[in-house]
C-alpha positions in Angstrom: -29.5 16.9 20.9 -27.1 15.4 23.1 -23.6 13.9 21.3 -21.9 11.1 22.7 -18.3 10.0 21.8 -16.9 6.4 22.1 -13.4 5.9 22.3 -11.0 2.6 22.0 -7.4 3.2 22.6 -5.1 5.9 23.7 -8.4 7.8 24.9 -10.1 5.4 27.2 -10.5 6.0 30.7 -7.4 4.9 32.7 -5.0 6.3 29.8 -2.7 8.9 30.9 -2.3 10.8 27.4 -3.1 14.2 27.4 -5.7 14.0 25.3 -7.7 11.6 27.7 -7.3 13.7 30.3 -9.1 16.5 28.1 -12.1 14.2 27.3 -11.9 13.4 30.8 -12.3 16.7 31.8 -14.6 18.4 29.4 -16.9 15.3 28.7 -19.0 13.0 31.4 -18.3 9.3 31.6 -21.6 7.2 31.1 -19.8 3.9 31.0 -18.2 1.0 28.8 -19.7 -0.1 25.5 -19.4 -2.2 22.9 -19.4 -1.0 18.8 -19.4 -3.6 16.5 -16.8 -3.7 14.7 -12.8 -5.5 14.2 -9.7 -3.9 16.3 -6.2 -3.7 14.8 -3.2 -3.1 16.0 -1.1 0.0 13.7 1.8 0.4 16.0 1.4 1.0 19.3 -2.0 2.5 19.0 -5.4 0.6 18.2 -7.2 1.0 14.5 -11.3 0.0 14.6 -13.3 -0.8 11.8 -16.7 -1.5 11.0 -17.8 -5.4 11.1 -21.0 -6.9 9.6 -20.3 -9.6 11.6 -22.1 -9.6 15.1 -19.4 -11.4 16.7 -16.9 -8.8 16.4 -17.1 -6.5 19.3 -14.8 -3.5 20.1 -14.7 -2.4 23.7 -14.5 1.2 24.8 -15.8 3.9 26.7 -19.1 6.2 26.2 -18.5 10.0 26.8 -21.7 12.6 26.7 -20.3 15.8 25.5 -20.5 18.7 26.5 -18.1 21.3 24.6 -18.6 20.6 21.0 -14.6 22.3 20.9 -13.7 18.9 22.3 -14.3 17.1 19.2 -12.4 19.6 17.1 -9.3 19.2 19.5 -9.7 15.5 19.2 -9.8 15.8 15.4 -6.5 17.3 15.0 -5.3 14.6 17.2 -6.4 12.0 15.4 -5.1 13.9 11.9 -8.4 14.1 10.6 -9.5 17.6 10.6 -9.3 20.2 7.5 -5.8 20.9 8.3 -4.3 17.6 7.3 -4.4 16.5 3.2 -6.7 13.8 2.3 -7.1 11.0 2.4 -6.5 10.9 6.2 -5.7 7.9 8.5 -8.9 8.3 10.7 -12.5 9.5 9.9 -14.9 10.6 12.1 -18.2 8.9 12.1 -21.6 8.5 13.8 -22.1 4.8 14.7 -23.9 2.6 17.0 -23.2 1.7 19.8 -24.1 -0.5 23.0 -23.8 0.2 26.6 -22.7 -2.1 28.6 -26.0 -1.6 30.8 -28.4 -2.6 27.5 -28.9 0.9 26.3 -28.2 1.8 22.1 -27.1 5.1 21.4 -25.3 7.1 18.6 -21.7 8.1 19.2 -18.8 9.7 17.6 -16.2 7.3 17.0 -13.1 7.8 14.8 -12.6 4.7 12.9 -9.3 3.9 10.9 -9.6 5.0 7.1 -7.0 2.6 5.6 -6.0 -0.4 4.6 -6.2 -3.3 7.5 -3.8 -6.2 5.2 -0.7 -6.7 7.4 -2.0 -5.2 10.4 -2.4 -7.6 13.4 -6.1 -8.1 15.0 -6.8 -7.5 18.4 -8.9 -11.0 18.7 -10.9 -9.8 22.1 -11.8 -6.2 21.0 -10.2 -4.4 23.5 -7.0 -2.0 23.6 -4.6 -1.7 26.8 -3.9 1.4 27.8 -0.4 2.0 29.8 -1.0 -1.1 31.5 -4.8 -0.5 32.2 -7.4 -2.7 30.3 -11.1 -2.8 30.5 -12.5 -6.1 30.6 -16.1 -6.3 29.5 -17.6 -8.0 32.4 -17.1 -4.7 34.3 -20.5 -2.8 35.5 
């Protein structure tokens, strides 16, 4: 079974954090997406959250993996693996998720495990990344 991963904020394509770099490397871009769900803003790093509502949209990227280590390297970067005390800030979580293209799939995505009062929303359900943001007209 192949895994997919969809990410949101500091490890979209176009982000020059380390960690993208590693998912850049060690997983294959398919293409942006959309997940339904509400984007906040916790500092200066994005926080998405399930929606029943159809209009909220997140925008992000669609990885297929293909080194299952990849998503243990991303858990501790996220603070979510065994190694940090419950409860923890994200979870990962199979959700779905819409390509761009049409296409559903089932992806990894690590949504935010806390409370969203006070935090601002990101009203267009996308993130910029070191001056970089995806705007979801691309193809």
């Amino acid at each position: 079974m192949t895994d997919y991963l969809f990410v949101y904020g500091t490890l979209m394509s176009g982000s020059q954090s380390a960690q993208a770099k590693a998912v850049a490397r060690s997983a294959m871009f398919v293409g942006p997406a959309l997940l339904q769900g509400k984007l906040f803003l916790v500092d200066q790093y994005p926080a998405c959250v399930p929606s029943a509502d159809p209009d909220n949209q997140v925008l992000g990227d669609i990885y297929q993996l293909a080194q299952s280590e990849l998503l243990s390297m991303l858990d501790d970067y996220e603070e979510c693996s065994a190694k940090f005390p419950e409860p923890t800030e994200y979870r990962r979580v199979k959700h779905h998720v819409r390509l761009l293209s049409g296409d559903a799939l089932e992806a990894w995505v690590y949504i935010y495990n806390r409370s969203t009062v006070g935090l601002n929303p990101l009203k267009k359900g996308r993130f910029v990344v070191s001056g970089y943001a995806q705007d979801v007209t691309r193809k």
